[in-house]
C-alpha positions as CSV (number, residue, x, y, z in Angstrom):
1,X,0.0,0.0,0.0
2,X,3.0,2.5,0.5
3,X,3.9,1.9,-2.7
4,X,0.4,3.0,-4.1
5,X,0.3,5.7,-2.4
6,X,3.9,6.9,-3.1
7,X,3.2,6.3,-6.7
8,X,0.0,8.3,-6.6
9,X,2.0,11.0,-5.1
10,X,4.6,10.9,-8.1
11,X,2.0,10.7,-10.2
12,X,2.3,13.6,-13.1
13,X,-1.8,14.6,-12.5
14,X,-1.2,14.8,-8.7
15,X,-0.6,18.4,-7.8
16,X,1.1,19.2,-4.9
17,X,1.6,22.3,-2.5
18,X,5.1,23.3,-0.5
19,X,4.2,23.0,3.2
20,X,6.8,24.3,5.6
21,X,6.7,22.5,8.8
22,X,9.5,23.4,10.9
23,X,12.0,21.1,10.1
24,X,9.6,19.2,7.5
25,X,10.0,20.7,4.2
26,X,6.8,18.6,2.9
27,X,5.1,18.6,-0.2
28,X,1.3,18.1,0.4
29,X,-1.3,16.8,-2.8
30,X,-3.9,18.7,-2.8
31,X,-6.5,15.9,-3.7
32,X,-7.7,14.3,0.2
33,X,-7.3,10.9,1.1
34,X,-9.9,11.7,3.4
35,X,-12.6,13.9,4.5
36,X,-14.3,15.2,8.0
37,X,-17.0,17.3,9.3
38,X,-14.6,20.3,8.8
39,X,-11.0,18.5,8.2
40,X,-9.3,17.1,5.2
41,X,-6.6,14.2,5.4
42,X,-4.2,14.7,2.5
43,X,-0.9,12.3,2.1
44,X,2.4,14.2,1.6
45,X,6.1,13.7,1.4
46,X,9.3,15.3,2.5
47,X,10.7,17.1,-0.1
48,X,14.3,16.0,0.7
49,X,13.9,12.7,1.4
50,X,11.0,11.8,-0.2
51,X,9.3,10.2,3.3
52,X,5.4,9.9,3.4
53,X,3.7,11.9,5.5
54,X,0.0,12.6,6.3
55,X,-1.2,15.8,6.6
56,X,-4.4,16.7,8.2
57,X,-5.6,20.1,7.5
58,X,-8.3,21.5,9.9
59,X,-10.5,24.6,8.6
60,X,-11.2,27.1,11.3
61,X,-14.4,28.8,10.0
62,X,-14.7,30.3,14.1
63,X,-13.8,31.0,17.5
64,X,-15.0,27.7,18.1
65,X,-13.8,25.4,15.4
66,X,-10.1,27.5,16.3
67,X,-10.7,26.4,19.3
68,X,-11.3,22.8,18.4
69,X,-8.0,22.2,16.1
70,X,-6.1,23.9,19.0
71,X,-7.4,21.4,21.5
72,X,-6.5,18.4,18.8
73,X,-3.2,19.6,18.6
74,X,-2.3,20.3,22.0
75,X,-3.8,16.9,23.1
76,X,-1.6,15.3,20.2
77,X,1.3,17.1,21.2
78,X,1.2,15.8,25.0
79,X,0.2,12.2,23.8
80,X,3.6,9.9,24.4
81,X,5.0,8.1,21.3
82,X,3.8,4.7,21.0
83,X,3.5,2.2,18.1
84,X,-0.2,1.8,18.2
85,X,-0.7,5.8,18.4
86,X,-0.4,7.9,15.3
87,X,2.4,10.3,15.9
88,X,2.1,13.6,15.8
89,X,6.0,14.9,14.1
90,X,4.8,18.9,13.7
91,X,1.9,21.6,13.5
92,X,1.6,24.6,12.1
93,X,-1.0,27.3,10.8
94,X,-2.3,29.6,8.2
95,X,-4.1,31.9,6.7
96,X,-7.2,30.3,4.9
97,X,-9.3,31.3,2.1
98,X,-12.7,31.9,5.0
99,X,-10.5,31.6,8.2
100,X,-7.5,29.8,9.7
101,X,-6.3,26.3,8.3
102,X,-4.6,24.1,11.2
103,X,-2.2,21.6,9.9
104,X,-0.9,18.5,11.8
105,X,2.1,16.5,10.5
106,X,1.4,12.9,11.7
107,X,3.3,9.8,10.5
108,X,1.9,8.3,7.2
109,X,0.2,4.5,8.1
110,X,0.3,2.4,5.0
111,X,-1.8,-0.4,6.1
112,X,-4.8,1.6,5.4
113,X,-7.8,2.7,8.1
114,X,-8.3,0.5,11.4
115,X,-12.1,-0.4,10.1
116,X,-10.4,-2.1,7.0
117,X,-8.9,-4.9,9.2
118,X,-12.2,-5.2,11.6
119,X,-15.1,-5.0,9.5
120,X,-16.2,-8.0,6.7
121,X,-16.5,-7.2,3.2
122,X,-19.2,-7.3,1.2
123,X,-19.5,-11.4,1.2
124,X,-19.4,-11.1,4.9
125,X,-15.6,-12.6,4.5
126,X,-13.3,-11.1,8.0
127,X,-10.0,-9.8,6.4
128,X,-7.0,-11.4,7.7
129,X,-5.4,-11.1,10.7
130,X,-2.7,-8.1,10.7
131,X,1.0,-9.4,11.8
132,X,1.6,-9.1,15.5
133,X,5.0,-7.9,16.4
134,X,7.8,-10.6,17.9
135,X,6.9,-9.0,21.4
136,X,5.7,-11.2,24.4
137,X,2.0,-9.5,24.4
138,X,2.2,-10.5,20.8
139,X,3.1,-13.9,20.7
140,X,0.4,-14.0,23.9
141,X,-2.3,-12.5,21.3
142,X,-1.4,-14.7,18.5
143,X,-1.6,-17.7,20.7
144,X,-5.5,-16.1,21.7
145,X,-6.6,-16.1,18.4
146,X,-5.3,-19.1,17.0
147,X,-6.8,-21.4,20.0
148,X,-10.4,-20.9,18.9
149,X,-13.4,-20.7,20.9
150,X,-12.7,-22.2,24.5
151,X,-13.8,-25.8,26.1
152,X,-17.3,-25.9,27.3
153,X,-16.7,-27.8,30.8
154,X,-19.5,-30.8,30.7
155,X,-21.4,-30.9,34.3
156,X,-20.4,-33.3,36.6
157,X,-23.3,-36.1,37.0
């Protein structure tokens, strides 16, 4: 799936915009990978290095909705890194065309949404189970899901 999306990024129809995040030269596409009550998820790359990014881009309309992407940012500013968090690398903000545009840097997931790899498709099919990591907890979870329902205990009698 990187590779889709880095291609689609590369891709000669795909125009994109300069974004300077401190430290993050990036260079956002202006079509959205996905779209929110008043946010836009665009996928990006670093200019130098060519690392995929995501980029959401919150429109503050009002007081309110400033007040909103402030909150979003400062709460992923104090969250700690952790591999099962999307990581928040920088922030900044601008001048929109009816407002204030927020932008949060976060770190680009490849594997696609979290409801892809919980929900069934359309023949009711469950997708397949996503690699656990060679951690205790995750040989403890693969050895979960690969023992099947448990033992119904028969009544003594």
């Amino acid at each position: 799936l990187a590779e889709e999306g880095a291609g689609a990024l590369r891709s000669a129809t795909a125009r994109t915009e300069l974004v300077p995040f401190r430290g993050y030269p990036v260079l956002m596409k202006e079509v959205a990978l996905a779209e929110g009550g008043f946010a836009y998820v665009h996928m990006a790359r670093h200019a130098e290095t060519g690392e995929l990014f995501a980029v959401k881009r919150m429109l503050a309309q009002d007081a309110e909705s400033a007040e909103l992407a402030k909150a979003e940012r400062d709460l992923m500013e104090s969250l700690p890194r952790h591999p099962n968090i999307v990581g928040m690398l920088a922030s900044t903000q601008r001048a929109g065309v009816r407002g204030q545009e927020h932008l949060l840097l976060l770190e680009y997931c490849s594997q696609g949404t979290l409801i892809k790899h919980c929900m069934p498709d359309a023949s009711g099919a469950l997708p397949p189970p996503l690699p656990l990591p060679e951690t205790l907890p995750g040989r403890l979870l693969a050895g979960v899901q690969g023992s099947g329902p448990p033992a119904r205990a028969e009544p003594a009698g």
